[in-house]
Phi, psi and omega in degrees: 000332184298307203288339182269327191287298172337296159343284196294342177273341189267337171314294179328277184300338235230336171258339182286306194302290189307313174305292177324331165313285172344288198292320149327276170331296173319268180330335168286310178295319179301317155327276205287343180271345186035066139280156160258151197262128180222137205227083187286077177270134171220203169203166171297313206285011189273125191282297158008276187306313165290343159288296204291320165316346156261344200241331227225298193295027194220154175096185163305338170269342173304292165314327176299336195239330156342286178292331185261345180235164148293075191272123171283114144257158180246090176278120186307328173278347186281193179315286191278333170281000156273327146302312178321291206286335174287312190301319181271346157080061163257109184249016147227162181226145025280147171228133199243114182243107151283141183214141185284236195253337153327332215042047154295147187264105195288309175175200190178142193233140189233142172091156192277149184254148115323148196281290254241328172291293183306324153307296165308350131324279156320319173289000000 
């Protein structure tokens, strides 16, 4: 019985790390690119979060912001993205937290969105 909860913890940690790993990573290409950084929290079962990934998160504006900022996804449920979303105090999903190269926290648009709202939001 030890040896499967042992698995599942190190699974665990081994996902915490790559995301942080992620975020990290992001904030170094922002530094050197002097970008800002967007921190895409969503989760599987969140229907939102699969709507804007499908509806809002696409086209040219999408890419447009591709190209200019550094995008993070954050699954709100693993590990270290549940450290992120308690530390940044994100309390719906979908949550988009822009920061700058610093990693300061710019602003953040919350909640599922209209495409033309949400853009304009970002900008």
């Amino acid at each position: 019985m030890k040896k499967p909860l042992f698995l599942l913890l190190a699974l665990t940690a081994s996902t915490a790390n790559a995301q942080t790993e992620q975020l990290d990573a992001a904030l170094a290409q922002a530094k050197q690119r002097h970008a800002p950084v967007l921190v895409d929290f969503h989760a599987p079962w969140c229907y939102s979060c699969y709507y804007m990934k499908k509806n809002v998160l696409t086209g040219p504006e999408w890419t447009a912001v591709e190209r200019k900022t550094i995008v993070v996804e954050m699954d709100a449920d693993a590990p270290e993205g549940a450290h992120w979303r308690d530390q940044w105090k994100i309390n719906a999903l979908p949550s988009y937290v822009v920061l700058n190269e610093q990693g300061q926290e710019l602003g953040r648009i919350t909640a599922e969105q209209k495409r033309g709202d949400f853009y304009r939001m970002l900008a």
